[in-house]
VOFI-457079 format. One line per field, with one value per residue (C-alpha): residue in one letter; x, y negated, z; residue number from 1. Coordinates in Angstrom, 3 decimals, padded with zeros to 6 digits. Each point is the difference from the previous one (the first is absolute). Example, Ala and Ser with C-alpha at 12.3 -4.5 7.8 and 13.67 -1.06 7.14 Angstrom:
<atoms>
koldren c(A,S) .
east c(012.300,001.370) .
north c(004.500,-003.440) .
up c(007.800,-000.660) .
keba c(1,2) .
</atoms>
This chain:
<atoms>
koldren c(X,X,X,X,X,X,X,X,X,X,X,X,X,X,X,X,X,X,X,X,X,X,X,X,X,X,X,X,X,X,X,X,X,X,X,X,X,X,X,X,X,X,X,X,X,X,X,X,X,X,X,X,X,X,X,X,X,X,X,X,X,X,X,X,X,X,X,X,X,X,X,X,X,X,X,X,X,X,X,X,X,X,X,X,X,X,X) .
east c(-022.613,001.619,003.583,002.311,002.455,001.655,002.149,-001.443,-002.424,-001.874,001.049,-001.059,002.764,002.561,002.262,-000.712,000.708,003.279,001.556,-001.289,002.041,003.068,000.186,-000.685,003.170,001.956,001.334,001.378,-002.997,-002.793,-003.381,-001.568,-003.131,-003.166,001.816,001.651,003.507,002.799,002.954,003.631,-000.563,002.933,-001.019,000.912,003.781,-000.336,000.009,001.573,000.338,-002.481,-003.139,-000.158,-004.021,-001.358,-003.155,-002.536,-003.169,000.224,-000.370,001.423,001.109,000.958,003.525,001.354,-000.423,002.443,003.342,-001.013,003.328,003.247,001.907,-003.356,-003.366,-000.626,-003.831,-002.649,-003.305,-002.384,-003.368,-002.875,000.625,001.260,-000.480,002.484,-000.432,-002.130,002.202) .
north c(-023.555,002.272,-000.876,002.713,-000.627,003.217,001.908,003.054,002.247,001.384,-000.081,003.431,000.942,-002.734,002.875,002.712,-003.039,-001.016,003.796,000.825,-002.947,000.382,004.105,-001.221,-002.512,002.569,002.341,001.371,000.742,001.904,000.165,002.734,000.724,-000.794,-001.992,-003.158,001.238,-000.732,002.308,000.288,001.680,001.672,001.538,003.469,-001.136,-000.819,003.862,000.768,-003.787,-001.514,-002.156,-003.397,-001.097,-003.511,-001.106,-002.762,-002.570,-001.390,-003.760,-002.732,003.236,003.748,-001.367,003.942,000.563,-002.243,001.897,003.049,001.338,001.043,-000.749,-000.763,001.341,003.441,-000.985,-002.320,000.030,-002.980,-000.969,-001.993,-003.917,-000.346,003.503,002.437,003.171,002.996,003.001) .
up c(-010.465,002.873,000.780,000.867,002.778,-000.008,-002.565,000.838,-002.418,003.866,003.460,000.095,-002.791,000.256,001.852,-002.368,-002.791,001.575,000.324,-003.452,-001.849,002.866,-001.625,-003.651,-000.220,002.462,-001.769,002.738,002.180,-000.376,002.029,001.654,-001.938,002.057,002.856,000.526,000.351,-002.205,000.328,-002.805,-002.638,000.109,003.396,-000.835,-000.158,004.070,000.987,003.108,000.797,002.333,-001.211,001.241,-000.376,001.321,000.333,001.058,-001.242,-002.637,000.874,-002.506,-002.394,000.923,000.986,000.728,-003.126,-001.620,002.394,-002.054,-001.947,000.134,002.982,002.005,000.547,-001.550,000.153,001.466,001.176,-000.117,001.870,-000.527,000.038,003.599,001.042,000.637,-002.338,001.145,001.838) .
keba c(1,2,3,4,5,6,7,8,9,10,11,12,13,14,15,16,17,18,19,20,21,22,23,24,25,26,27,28,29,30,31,32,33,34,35,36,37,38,39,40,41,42,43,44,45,46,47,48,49,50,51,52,53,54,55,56,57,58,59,60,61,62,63,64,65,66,67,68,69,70,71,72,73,74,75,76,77,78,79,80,81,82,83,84,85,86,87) .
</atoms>
């Protein structure tokens, strides 16, 4: 018998995985559909105010992604385990 030493379903998904349940008990945020970006939800309210976006790897967790909300980031964008998101 195999043990596992890792909570993680694939290291392939495990970021995909970790935005997906960070949006479902969020309320608040929403993800752009097809990337790994999380922005408010209630973007729309922001017109005419500037967007503050953040982004980097996602090493231990996609740590941007958790200063997403009112009062902070209006959206982050998250890599590959230790690499920085694409341009």
């Amino acid at each position: 018998m195999e043990v596992q030493k890792k909570l993680l379903n694939s290291v392939e998904g495990c970021v995909d995985d970790a935005l997906l349940g960070l949006v479902c008990l969020n309320p608040g945020l929403c993800q752009l559909q097809g990337q790994r970006v999380v922005l408010r939800s209630d973007l729309s309210s922001l017109r005419e105010r500037v967007a503050l976006l953040s982004g980097g790897g996602s090493g231990h967790e996609p740590a941007h992604m958790g200063y997403v909300g009112r009062g902070m980031l209006s959206g982050a964008v998250a890599g590959d385990v230790f690499t920085s998101p694409p341009p």
